[in-house]
Residue frames as qw, qx, qy, qz and C-alpha x, y, z in Angstrom:
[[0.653, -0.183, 0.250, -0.691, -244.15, 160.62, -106.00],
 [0.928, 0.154, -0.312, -0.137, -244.23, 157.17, -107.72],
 [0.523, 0.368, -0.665, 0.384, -240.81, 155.96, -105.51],
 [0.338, -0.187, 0.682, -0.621, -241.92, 156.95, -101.72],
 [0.792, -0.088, 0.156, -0.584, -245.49, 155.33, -102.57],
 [0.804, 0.223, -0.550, 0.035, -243.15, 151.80, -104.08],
 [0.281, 0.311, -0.672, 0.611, -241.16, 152.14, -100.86],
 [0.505, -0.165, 0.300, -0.792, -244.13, 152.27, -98.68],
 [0.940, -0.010, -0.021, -0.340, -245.78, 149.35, -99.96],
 [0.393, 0.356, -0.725, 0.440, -242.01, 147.78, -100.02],
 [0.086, -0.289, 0.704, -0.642, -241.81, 148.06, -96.33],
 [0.810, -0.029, 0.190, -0.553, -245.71, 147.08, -95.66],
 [0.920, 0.164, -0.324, -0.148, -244.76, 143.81, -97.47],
 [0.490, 0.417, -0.685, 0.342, -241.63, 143.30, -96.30],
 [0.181, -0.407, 0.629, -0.637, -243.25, 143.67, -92.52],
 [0.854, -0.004, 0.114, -0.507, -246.55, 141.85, -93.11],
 [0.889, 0.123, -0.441, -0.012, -244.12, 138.74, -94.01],
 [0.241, 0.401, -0.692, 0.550, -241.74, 139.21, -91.34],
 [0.521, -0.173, 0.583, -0.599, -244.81, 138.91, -88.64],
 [0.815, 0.260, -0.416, -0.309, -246.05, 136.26, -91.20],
 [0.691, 0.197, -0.669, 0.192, -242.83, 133.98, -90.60],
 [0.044, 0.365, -0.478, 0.798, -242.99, 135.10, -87.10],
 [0.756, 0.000, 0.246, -0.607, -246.34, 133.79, -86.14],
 [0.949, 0.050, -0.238, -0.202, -245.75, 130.44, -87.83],
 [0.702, 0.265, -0.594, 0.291, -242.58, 129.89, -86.11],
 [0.382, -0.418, 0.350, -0.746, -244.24, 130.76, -82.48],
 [0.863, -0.062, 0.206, -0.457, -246.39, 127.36, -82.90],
 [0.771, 0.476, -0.413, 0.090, -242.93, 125.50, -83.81],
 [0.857, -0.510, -0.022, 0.068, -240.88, 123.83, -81.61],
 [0.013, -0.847, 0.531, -0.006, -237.15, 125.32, -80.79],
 [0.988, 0.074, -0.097, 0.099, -235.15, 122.28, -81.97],
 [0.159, 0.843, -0.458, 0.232, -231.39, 124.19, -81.37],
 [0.468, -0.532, 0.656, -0.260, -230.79, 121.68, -78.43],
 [0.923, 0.153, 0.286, -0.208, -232.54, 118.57, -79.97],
 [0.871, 0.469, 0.004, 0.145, -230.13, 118.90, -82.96],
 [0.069, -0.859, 0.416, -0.291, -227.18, 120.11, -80.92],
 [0.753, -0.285, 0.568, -0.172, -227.70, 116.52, -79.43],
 [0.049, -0.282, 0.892, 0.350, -227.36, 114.98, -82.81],
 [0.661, 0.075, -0.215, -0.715, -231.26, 114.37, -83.12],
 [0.930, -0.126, 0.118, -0.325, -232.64, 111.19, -81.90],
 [0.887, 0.073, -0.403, 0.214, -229.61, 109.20, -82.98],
 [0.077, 0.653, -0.445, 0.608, -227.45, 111.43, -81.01],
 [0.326, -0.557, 0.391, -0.656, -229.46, 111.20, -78.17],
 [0.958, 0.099, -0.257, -0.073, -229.46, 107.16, -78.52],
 [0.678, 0.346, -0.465, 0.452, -225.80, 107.43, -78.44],
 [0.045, 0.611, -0.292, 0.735, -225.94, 109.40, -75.46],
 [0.767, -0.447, 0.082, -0.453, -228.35, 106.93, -73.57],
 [0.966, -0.147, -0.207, -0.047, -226.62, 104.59, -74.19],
 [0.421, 0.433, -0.418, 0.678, -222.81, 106.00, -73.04],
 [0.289, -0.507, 0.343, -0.736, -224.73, 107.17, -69.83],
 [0.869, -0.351, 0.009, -0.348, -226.03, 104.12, -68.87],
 [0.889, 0.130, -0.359, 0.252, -223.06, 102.14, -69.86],
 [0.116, 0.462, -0.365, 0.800, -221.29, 104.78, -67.19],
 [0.638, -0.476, 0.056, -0.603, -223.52, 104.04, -64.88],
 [0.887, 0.175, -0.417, -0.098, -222.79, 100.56, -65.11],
 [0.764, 0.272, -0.333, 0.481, -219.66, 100.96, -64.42],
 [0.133, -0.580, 0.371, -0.713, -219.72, 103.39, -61.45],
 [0.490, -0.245, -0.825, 0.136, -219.44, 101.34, -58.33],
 [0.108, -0.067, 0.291, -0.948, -221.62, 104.41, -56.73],
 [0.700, 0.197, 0.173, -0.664, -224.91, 103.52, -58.31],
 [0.132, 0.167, -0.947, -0.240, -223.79, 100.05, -60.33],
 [0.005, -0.240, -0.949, 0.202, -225.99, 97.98, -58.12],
 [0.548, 0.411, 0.316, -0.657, -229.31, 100.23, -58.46],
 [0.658, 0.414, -0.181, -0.602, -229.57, 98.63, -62.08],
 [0.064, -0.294, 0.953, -0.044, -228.77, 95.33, -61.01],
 [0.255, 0.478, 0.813, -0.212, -231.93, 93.02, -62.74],
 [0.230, 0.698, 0.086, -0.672, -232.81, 96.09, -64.67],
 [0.574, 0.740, 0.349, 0.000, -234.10, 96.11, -68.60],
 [0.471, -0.344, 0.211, 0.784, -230.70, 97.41, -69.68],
 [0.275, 0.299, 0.757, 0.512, -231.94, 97.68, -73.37],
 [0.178, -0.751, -0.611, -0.175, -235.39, 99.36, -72.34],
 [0.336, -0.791, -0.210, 0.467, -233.76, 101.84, -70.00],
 [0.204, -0.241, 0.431, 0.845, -231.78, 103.36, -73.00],
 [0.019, 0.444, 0.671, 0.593, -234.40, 103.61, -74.99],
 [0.327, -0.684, -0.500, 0.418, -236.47, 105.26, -72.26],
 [0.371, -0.609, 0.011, 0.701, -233.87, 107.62, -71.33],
 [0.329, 0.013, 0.591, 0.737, -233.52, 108.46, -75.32],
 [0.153, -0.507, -0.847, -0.043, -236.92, 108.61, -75.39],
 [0.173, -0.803, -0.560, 0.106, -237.23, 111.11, -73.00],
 [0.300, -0.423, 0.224, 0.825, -234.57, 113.44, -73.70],
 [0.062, 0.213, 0.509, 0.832, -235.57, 113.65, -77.17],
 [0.352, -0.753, -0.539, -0.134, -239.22, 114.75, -75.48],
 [0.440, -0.794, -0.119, 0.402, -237.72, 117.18, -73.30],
 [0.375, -0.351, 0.183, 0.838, -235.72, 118.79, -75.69],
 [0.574, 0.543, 0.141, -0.596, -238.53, 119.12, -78.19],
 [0.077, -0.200, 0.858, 0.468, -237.68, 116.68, -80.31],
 [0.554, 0.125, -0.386, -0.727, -239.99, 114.71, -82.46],
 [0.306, 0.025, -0.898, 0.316, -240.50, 112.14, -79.53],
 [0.751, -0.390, -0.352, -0.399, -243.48, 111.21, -77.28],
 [0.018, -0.295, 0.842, -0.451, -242.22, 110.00, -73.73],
 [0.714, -0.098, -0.550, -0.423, -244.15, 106.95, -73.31],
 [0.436, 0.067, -0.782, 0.441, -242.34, 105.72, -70.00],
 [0.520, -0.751, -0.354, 0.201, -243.98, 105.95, -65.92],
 [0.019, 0.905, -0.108, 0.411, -243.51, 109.42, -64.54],
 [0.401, 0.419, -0.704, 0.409, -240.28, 109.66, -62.96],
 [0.481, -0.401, 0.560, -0.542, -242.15, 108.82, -59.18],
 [0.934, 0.131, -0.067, -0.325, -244.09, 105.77, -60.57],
 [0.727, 0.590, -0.346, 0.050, -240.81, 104.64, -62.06],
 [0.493, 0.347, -0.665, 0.440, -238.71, 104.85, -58.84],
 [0.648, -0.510, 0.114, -0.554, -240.88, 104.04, -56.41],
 [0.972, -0.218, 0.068, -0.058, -239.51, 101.76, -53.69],
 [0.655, 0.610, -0.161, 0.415, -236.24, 102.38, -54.51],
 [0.622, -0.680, 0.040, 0.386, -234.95, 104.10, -51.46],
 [0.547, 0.624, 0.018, 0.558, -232.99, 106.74, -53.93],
 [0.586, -0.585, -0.157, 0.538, -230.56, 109.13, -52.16],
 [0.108, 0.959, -0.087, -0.249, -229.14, 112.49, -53.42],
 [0.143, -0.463, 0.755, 0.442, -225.54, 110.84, -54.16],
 [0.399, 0.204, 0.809, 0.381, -227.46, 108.55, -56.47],
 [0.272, 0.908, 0.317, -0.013, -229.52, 110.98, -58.41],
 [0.123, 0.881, -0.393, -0.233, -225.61, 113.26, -58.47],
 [0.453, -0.237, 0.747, 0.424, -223.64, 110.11, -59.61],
 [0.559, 0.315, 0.687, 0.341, -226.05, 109.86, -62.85],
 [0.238, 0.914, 0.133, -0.300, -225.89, 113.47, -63.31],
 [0.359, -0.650, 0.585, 0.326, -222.05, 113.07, -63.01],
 [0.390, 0.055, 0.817, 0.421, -221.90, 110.11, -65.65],
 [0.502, 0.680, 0.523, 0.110, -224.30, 111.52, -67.74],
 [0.000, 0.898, -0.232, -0.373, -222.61, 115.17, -67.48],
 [0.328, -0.459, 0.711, 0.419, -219.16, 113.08, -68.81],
 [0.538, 0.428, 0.613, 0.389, -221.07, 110.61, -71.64],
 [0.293, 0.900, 0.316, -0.069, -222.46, 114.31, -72.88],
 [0.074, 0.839, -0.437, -0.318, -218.88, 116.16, -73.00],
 [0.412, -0.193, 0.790, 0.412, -217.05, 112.74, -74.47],
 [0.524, 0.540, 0.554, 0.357, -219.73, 113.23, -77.32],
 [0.218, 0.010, 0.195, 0.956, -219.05, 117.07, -77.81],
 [0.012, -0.765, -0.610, -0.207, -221.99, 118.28, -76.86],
 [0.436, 0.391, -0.225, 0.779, -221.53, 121.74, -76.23],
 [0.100, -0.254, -0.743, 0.611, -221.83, 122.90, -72.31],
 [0.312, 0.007, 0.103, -0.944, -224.80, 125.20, -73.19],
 [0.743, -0.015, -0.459, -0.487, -227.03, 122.55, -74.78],
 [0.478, -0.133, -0.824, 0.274, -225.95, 120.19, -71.79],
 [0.019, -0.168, -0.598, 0.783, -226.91, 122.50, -69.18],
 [0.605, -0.059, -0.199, -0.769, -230.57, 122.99, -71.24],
 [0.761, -0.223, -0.549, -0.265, -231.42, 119.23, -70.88],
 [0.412, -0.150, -0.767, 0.469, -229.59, 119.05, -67.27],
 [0.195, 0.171, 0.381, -0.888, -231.80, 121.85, -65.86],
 [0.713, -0.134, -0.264, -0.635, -234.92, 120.06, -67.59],
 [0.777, -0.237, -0.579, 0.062, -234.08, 116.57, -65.68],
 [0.064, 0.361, -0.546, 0.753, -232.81, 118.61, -62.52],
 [0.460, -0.246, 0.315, -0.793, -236.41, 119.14, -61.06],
 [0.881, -0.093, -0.291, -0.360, -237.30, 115.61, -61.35],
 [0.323, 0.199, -0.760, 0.527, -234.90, 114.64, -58.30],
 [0.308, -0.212, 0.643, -0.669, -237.37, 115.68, -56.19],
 [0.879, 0.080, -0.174, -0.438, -239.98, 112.90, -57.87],
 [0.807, 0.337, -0.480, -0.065, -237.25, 110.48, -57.89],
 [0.347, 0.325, -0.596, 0.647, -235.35, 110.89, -54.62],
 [0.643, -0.511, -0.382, -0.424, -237.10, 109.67, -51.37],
 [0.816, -0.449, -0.359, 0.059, -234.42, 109.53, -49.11]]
C-alpha cells in the first residue's frame, strides 16, 4: 500500500512541475532563431555583410547613395534582433515612414532579399532560421514598396 500511494504523489509532483516549467516558459521569448543568428553580434555581422552587398550590387547601389551607412547597420541589426525576439527594442521609423519618397520597386525590395539571403548563407546560418527572419521582413514590402 505504502509504494502505489509514493508513486502517486511521485507523478502529482513530477506533473505539477512539468506545468510549473511550462507556464513560466509560455511568458518567455523563443530565442532558437535569435541565437541561431549568433545573438546580437551575429546579427551585427550580418547587417553589416548585407549592406556591404548591397553596396556593391549595381541593382540597388545607388538607393543608398548619401545614406548613414553606419546607422543603417545598426538599424537593420537592430531590428532583426527585435524581430527575432532578441533582447532588442527597434527604435528606427516604421518601415513606410522610413521609405517614403523613395519610389521603391519590387526588383529593389528582391535585390536586398537576394544579398541579404547570400550575407545569411556565407555566415552559416542555417536555411530554416533564414527563412524565420525572411518571412518576418517579407510583409513589410508592401510598407516599403510604392511602385
Amino acid at each position: 500500500m505504502f509504494i502505489p500511494i509514493l508513486r502517486i504523489v511521485t507523478c502529482a509532483a513530477l506533473a505539477s512541475t512539468a506545468i510549473f516549467l511550462a507556464e513560466a516558459r509560455a511568458d518567455e521569448p523563443d530565442l532558437t532563431a535569435f541565437n541561431a543568428f549568433g545573438g546580437k553580434p551575429g546579427l551585427s555581422r550580418l547587417a553589416d555583410a548585407g549592406v556591404e552587398k548591397l553596396l556593391h550590387d549595381p541593382r540597388i547601389s545607388a538607393r543608398f547613395a548619401g545614406a548613414n551607412i553606419p546607422h543603417l547597420k545598426m538599424e537593420l541589426a537592430e531590428q532583426f534582433c527585435a524581430l527575432l525576439n532578441g533582447p532588442c527594442q527597434y527604435t528606427g521609423k516604421d518601415m513606410k515612414s522610413a521609405h517614403e519618397g523613395m519610389g521603391l520597386h519590387d526588383a529593389d525590395f528582391n535585390a536586398l532579399a537576394e544579398d541579404f539571403q547570400i550575407a545569411m548563407t556565407e555566415q552559416d546560418i542555417p536555411f530554416r532560421y533564414q527563412n524565420v527572419l525572411v518571412a518576418k521582413l517579407a510583409p513589410m514590402e508592401k510598407q516599403m514598396v510604392t511602385k
